[in-house]
Every structure is written in C-alpha cells, then in structure tokens.
C-alpha positions in Angstrom: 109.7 61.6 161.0 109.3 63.2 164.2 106.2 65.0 165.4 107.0 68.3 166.1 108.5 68.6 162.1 105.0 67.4 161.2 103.1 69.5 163.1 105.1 72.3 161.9 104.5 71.5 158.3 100.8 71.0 158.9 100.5 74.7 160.8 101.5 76.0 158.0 98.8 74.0 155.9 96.2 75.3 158.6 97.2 79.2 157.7 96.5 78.5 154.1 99.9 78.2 153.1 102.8 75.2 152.1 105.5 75.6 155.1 108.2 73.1 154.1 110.7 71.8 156.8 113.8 73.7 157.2 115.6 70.3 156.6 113.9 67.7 155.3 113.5 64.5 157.8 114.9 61.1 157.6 113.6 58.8 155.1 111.0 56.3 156.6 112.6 52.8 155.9 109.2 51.1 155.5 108.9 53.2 152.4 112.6 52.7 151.5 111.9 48.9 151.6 108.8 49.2 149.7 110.6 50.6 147.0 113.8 48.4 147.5 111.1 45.3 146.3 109.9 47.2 143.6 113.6 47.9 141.8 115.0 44.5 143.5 112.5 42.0 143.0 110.5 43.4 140.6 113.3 44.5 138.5 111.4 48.2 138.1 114.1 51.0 136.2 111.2 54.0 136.7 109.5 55.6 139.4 107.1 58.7 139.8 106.6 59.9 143.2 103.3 61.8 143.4 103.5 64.1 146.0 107.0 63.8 147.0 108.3 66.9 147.9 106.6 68.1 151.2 108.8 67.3 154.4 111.1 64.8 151.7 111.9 67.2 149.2 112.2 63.9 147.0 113.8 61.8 148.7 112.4 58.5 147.8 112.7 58.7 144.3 116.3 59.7 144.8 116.6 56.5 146.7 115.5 54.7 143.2 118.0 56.6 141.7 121.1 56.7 144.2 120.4 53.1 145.2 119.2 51.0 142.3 120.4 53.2 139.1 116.9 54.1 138.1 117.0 55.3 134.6 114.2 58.2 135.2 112.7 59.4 138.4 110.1 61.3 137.7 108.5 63.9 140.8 104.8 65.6 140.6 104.4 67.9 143.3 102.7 72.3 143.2 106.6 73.5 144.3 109.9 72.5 144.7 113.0 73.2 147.1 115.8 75.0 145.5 118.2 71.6 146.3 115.8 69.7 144.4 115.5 71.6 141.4 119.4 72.2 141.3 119.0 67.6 141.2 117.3 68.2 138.1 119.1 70.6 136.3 122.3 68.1 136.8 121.1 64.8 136.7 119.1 64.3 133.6 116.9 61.1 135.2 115.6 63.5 137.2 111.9 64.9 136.2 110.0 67.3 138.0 106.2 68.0 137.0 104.8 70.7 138.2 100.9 70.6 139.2 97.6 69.0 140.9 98.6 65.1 139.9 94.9 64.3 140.4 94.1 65.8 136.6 93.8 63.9 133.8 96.2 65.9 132.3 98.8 65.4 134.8 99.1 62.0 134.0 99.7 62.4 130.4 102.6 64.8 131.4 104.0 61.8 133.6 104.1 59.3 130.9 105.4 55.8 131.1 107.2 54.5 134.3 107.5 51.2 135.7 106.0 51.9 139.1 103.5 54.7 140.8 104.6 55.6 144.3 101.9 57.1 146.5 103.0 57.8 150.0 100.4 59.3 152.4 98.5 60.7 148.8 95.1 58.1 148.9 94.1 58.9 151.9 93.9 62.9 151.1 91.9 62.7 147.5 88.7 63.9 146.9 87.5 64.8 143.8 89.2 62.4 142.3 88.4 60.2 145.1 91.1 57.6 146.3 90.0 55.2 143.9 89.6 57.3 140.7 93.4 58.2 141.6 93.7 54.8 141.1 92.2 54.5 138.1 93.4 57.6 136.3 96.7 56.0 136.8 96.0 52.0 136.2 97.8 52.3 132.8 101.0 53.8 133.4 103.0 51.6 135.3 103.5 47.7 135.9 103.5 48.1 139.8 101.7 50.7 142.5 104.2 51.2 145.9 101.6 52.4 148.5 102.8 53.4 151.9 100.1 55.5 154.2 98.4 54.8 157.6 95.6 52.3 157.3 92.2 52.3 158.4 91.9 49.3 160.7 88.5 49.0 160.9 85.8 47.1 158.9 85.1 49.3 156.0 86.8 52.6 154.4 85.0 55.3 155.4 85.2 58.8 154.4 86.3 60.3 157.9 84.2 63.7 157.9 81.2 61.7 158.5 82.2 59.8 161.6 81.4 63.2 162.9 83.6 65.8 164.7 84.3 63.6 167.6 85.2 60.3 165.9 87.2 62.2 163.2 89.1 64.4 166.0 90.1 61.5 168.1 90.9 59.4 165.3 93.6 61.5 163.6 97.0 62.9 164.5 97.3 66.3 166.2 94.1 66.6 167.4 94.1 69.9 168.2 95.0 70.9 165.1 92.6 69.0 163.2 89.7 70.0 165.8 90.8 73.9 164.5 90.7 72.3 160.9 87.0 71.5 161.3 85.4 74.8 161.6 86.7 76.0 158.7 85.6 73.0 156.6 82.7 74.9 154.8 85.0 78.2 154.1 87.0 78.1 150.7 90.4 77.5 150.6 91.4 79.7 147.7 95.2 78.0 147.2 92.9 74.4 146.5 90.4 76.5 144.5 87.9 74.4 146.5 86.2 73.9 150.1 88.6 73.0 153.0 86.1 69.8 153.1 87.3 68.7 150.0 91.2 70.1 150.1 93.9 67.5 150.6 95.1 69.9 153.9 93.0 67.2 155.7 92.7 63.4 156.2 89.7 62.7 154.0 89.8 58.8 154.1 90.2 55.6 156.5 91.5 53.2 154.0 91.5 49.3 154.6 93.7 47.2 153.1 91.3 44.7 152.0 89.1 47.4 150.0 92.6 48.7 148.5 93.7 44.9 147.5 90.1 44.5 146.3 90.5 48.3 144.0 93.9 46.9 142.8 92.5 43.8 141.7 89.9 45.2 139.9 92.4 47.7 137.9 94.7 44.4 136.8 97.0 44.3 140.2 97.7 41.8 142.7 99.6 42.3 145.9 103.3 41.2 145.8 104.9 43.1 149.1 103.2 43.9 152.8 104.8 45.5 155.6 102.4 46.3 158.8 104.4 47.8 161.6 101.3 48.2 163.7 99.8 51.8 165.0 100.5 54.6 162.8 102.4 57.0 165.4 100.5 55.4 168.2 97.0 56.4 166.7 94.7 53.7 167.2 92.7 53.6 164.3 95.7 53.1 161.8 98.3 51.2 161.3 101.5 51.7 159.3 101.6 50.0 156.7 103.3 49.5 153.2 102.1 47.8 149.8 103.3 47.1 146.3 101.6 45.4 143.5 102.3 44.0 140.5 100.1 43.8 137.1 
C-alpha cells in the first residue's frame, strides 16, 4: 500500500474521524498468500476478517471467496463502503457484522468459521489486550491467519512506555504519531475511551515467539511463516505473516 494513502487514512483518524481511501489500495500479497495456505493447504471453506474494511474495503475475504469458493465470508468492521454492502446484498456468502469485534458479544454474532484473519488488528488492542483477543476467539475457528508488523526485539512491549522518544522513532509517520501523543490523556469520544487506549494508535510491539508461545497455549501451532524483513523500512518491525492450525 503506498504511504501517502496511509497517511491520508490515518489524518483522518488523528481529527477523530474514519477517512477511508477514495479507492481502496492493492491487496498486499503476503496476506493473499497467507490466506491462499489457509483455503489451499488447510482445506479452510470460512473466513472472518476482523477489521477488514479500512483502506481494503474487504478485500481479503473476497479473495477467499473469488479465489477459493469460500462458502461464507464473514466481515466485522464499525462501517462499510457502499461497494461493499451492495457484495452483500448479492452474494449471499457474504456477511457483514457491524461493531467493536473485541466484545464478547461480537463473537457470538460471528459464529462458526474455519479461520480468523487479523491483519494489522493485535497490535492495536487494548482492553481486550492482544492476547484476550486471542482468547475470546480461540473457539471459533480451526486456524488464526495473522499478518501485521512485528516487534523484532526481545520481548513484546506495550509501546507507550518506551516513552515518547522510543515510541515516535519506532513507528510509521512520525510526525503524526508525535501529534498523536499529546492528546493521549484527552477522550476520544468515537472510542468512548482515552486516546491511550483507542486502537487510532500502535499500542503493541509484538514478537513472534510470544505470539507462537499465546497460540500454543490456546490449542494452535504454527503451520505458515512469511518474513519479508523491515515493515515499510521501519527498523523495529518486520513484515511478517502467520497461520496456525489447532
């Protein structure tokens, strides 16, 4: 995706508002292949793509569908394009669930699928952290697809508390995020909760060891990795893509 679509997008988070792309941008294939293991060698015939509207406007579970004949592609997002929910009037495998996917209730609305896709969502959550997403979800499908930027240091950290410094020069768009920063303690009335704690901001370095470790311990081992090295050139991440199995 290219940086100046991003950086439009995330403006628009900054003024308190959802600004979605004119157009949406180009599929990334390191989540297209993620999910072409999933359906091809995992034999998957569900997806739900939490999240998968902004900059997308549901692209990837499409892909299950157009791609591999997924029976039911189900998307959880708080809005959707106009394109999109034309998709689901006319194609009856298409789902849309409208809401905050990190409530319990969410998940019940979801149901059964075969696999979870979570691109760039674990590194947001707070409150459920990234793990209690995790968690929530453990019993829904047979496989996790996983697809975000990855902490490449020691440890996951929760990034406010490297401090403003760290936490500016670790992220994308700097200048954005240094902006970002002094409004952490204000409320952000669309979250209904601090900016600290919104999902408008990177909230977590994740490794991959402690997310293969988490998997494990929910009844999932790791069947698919792709690392294509630093995350649009940031240091600190790389770009990397999982799926598990149970």
């Amino acid at each position: 995706m290219s940086g100046s679509s991003v950086l439009s997008g995330l403006l628009g988070r900054l003024r308190g508002r959802r600004e979605p792309a004119a157009e949406p941008v180009p599929l990334r294939e390191i989540k297209l292949r993620a999910i072409d293991h999933a359906f091809g060698k995992l034999g998957c015939r569900s997806l739900a793509d939490l999240g998968g509207v902004w900059m997308v406007d549901g692209g990837y579970a499409l892909h299950a569908i157009d791609s591999h004949g997924a029976e039911r592609a189900v998307i959880c997002d708080d809005e959707f394009s106009e394109p999109l929910l034309a998709r689901a009037r006319d194609d009856e495998r298409v789902e849309l669930v409208a809401g905050n996917f990190g409530r319990p209730e969410t998940v019940g609305q979801i149901g059964q699928v075969d696999a979870i896709a979570l691109f760039d969502i674990l590194l947001h959550q707070v409150r459920p952290d990234w793990d209690e997403m995790l968690e929530m979800y453990a019993r829904v499908p047979r496989c996790f697809v996983i697809s975000q930027p990855m902490w490449n240091g020691d440890s996951t950290v929760r990034l406010l508390e490297l401090g403003r410094e760290r936490y500016v020069e670790s992220v994308i768009f700097p200048e954005w995020h240094d902006q970002a920063w002094d409004r952490l303690d204000e409320w952000h009335p669309e979250r209904g909760r601090l900016w600290r704690d919104s999902h408008d901001i990177w909230q977590w370095g994740n490794t991959e060891t402690d997310l293969v470790a988490t998997m494990a311990r929910l009844g999932f081992e790791l069947d698919y990795r792709e690392n294509l090295g630093p995350w649009m050139g940031l240091e600190r991440f790389d770009d990397v893509a999982m799926v598990f199995r149970s």
